[in-house]
C-alpha positions as YAML, in Angstrom:
chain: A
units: angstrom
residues:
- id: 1
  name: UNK
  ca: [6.06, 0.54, -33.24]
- id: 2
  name: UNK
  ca: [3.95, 3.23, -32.34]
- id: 3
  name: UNK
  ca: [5.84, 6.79, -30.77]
- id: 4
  name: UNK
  ca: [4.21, 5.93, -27.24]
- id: 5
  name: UNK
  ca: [6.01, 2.52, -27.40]
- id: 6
  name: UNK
  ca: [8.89, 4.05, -28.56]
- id: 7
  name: UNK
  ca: [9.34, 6.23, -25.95]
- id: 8
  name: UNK
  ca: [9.07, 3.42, -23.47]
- id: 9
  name: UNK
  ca: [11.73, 1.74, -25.30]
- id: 10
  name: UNK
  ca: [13.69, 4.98, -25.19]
- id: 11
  name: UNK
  ca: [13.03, 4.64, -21.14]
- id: 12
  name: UNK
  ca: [14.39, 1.70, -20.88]
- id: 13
  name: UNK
  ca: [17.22, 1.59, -22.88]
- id: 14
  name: UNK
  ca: [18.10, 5.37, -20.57]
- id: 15
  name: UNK
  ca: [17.69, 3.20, -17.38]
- id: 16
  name: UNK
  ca: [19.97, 0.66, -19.40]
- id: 17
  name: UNK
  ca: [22.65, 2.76, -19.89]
- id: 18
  name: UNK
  ca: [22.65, 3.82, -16.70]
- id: 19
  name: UNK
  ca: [22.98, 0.49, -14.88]
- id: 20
  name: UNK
  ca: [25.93, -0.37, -17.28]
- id: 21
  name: UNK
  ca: [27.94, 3.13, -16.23]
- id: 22
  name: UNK
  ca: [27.16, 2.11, -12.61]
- id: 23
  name: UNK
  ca: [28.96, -0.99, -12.95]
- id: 24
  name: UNK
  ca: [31.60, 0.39, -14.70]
- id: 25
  name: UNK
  ca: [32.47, 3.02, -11.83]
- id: 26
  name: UNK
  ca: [31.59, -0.14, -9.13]
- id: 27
  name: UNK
  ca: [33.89, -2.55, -10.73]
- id: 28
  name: UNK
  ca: [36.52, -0.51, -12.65]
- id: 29
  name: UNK
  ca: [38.75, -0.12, -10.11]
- id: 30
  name: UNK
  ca: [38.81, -3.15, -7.76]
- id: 31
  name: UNK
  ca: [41.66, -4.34, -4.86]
- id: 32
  name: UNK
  ca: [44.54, -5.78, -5.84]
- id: 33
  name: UNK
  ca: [43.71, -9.86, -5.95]
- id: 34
  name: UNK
  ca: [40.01, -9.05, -5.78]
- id: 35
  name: UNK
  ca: [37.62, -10.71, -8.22]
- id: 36
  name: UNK
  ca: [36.27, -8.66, -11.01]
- id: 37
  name: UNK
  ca: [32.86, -9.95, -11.68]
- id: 38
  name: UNK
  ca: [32.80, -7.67, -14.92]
- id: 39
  name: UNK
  ca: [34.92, -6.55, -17.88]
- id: 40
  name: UNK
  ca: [34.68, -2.91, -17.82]
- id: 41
  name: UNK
  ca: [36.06, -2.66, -21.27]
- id: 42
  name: UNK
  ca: [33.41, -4.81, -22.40]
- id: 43
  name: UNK
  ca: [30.94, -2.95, -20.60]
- id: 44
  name: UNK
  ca: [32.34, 0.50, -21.72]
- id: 45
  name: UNK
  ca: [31.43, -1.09, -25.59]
- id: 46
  name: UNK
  ca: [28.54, -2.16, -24.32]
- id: 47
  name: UNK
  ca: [27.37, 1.33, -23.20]
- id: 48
  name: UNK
  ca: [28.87, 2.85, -26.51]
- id: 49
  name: UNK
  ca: [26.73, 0.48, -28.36]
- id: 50
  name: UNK
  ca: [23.73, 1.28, -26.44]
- id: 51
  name: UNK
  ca: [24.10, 4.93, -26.89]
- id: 52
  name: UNK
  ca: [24.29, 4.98, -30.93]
- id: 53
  name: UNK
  ca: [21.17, 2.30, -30.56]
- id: 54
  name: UNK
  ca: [19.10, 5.18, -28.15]
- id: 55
  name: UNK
  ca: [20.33, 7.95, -30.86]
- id: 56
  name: UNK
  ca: [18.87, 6.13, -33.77]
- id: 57
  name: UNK
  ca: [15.56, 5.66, -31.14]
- id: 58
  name: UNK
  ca: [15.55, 9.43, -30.50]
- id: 59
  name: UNK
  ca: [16.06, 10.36, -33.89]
- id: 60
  name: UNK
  ca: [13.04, 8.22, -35.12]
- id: 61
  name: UNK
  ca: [10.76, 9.46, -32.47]
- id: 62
  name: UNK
  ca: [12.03, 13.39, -33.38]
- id: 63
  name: UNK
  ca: [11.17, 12.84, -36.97]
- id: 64
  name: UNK
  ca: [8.03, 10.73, -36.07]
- id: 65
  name: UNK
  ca: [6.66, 13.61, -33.62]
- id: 66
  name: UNK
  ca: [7.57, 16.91, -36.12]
- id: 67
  name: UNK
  ca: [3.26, 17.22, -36.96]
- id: 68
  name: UNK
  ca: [3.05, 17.91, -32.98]
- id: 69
  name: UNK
  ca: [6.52, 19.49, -32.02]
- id: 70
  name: UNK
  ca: [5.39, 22.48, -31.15]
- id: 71
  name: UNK
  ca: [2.94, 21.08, -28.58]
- id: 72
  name: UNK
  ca: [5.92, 19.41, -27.31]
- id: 73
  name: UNK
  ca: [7.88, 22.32, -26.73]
- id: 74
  name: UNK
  ca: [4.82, 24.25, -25.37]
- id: 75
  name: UNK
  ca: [4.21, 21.63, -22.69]
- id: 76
  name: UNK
  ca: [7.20, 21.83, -21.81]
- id: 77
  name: UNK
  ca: [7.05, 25.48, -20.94]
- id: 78
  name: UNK
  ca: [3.85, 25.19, -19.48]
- id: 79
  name: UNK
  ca: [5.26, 22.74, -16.95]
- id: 80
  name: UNK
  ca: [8.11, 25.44, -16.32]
- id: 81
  name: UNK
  ca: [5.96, 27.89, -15.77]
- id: 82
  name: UNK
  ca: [3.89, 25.70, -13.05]
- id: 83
  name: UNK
  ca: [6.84, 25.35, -10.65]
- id: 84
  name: UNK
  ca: [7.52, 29.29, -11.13]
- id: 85
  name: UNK
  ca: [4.27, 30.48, -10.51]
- id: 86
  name: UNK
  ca: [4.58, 28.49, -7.53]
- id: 87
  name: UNK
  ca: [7.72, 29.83, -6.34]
- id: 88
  name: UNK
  ca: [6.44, 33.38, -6.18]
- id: 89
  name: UNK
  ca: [5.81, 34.32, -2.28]
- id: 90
  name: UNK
  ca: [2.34, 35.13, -1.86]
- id: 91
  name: UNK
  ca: [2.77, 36.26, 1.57]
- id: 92
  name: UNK
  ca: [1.10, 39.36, 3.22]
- id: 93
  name: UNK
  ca: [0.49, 40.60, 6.67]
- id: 94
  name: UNK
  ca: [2.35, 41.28, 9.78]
- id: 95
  name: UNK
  ca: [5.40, 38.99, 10.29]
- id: 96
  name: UNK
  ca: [7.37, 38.87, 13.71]
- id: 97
  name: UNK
  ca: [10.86, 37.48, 13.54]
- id: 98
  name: UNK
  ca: [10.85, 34.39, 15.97]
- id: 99
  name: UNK
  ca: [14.22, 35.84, 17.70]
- id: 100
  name: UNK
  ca: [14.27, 39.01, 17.29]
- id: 101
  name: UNK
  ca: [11.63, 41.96, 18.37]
- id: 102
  name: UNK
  ca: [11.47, 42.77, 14.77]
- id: 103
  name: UNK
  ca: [7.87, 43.00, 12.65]
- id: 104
  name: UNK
  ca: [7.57, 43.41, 8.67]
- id: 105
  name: UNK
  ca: [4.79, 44.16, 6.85]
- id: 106
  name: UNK
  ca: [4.95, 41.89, 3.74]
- id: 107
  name: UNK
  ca: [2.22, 43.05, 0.60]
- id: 108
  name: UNK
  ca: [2.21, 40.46, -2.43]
- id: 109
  name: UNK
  ca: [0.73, 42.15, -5.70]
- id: 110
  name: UNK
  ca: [0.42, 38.36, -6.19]
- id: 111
  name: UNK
  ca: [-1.82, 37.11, -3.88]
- id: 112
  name: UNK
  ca: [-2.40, 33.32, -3.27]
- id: 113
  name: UNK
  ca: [-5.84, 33.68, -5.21]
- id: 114
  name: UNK
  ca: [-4.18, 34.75, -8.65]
- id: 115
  name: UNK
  ca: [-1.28, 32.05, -7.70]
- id: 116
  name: UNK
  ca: [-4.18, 29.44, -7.52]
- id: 117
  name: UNK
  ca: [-6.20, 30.77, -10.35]
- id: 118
  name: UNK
  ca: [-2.82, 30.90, -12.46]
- id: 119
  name: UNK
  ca: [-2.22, 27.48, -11.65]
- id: 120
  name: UNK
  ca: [-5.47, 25.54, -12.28]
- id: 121
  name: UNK
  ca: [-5.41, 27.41, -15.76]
- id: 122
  name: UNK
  ca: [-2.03, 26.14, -16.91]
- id: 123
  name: UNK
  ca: [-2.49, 22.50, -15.22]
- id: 124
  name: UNK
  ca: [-6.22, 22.90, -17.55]
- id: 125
  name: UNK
  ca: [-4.05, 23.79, -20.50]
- id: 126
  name: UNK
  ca: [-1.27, 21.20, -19.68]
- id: 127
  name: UNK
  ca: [-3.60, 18.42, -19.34]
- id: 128
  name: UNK
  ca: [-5.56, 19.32, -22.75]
- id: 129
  name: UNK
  ca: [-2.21, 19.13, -24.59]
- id: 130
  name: UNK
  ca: [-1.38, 16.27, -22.71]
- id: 131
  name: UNK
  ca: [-4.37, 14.34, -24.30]
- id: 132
  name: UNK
  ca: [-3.66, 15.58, -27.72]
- id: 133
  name: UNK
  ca: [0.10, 14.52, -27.63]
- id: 134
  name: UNK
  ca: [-1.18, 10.77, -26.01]
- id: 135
  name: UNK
  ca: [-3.48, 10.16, -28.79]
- id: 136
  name: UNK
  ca: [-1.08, 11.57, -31.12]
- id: 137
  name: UNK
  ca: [1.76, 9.31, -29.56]
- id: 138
  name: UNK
  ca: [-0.52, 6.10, -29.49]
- id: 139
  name: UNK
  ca: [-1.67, 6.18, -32.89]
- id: 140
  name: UNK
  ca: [1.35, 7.00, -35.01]
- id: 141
  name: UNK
  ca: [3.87, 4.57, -36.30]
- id: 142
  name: UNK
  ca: [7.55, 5.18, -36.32]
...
């Protein structure tokens, strides 16, 4: 099984998990006389099983992946840093307050040309470790 596979499995078996735990809190607790269409006990081992097997998964996948780690983590930050340099208010000009007879001058130091400069460069960078961690992924066995 190759990491990319294995990180599909590791999908599904999340998603998995997840569907048993919404049973559990569906059908735990049920009228008096109602049917139960599920043991929750069962299902509780079921999840418990299916958490040690996801473990093992990640574990694999964390040994597996230690040559590119540190891409790993740096995408990570890179995508971080997307949505921040986002956030920053790039606004400038004369505002009027819709309700009140009040104006403000707003004056970004970060205008929406260095916010859309910033951007494209760390999406370029993003994308280029992207590739590198999708051949990596698809061509190494676990």
């Amino acid at each position: 099984m190759t990491i990319a596979q294995a990180l599909k499995e590791k999908n599904k078996k999340i998603a998995g998990i997840q569907k048993i735990w919404e049973k559990i809190h569906r059908y735990n607790s049920v009228q008096e006389g109602a049917e139960r269409p599920y043991s929750t006990k069962d299902l509780y081992l079921q999840a418990e099983n299916e958490l040690v097997n996801l473990v093992k998964l990640k574990t694999r996948i964390h040994f597996a992946s230690e040559p590119v780690r540190s891409l790993v983590f740096e995408l990570s930050e890179l995508k971080a840093l997307v949505q921040r340099v986002r956030s920053v208010s790039t606004t400038n000009g004369t505002w009027r307050e819709r309700y009140e007879n009040v104006t403000t001058v707003m004056n970004a130091e970060l205008d929406i040309l260095w916010q859309d400069a910033k951007i494209d460069e760390i999406e370029n960078k993003i994308e280029l470790i992207q590739e590198k961690l999708d051949k990596f992924n698809h061509t190494t066995e676990i």
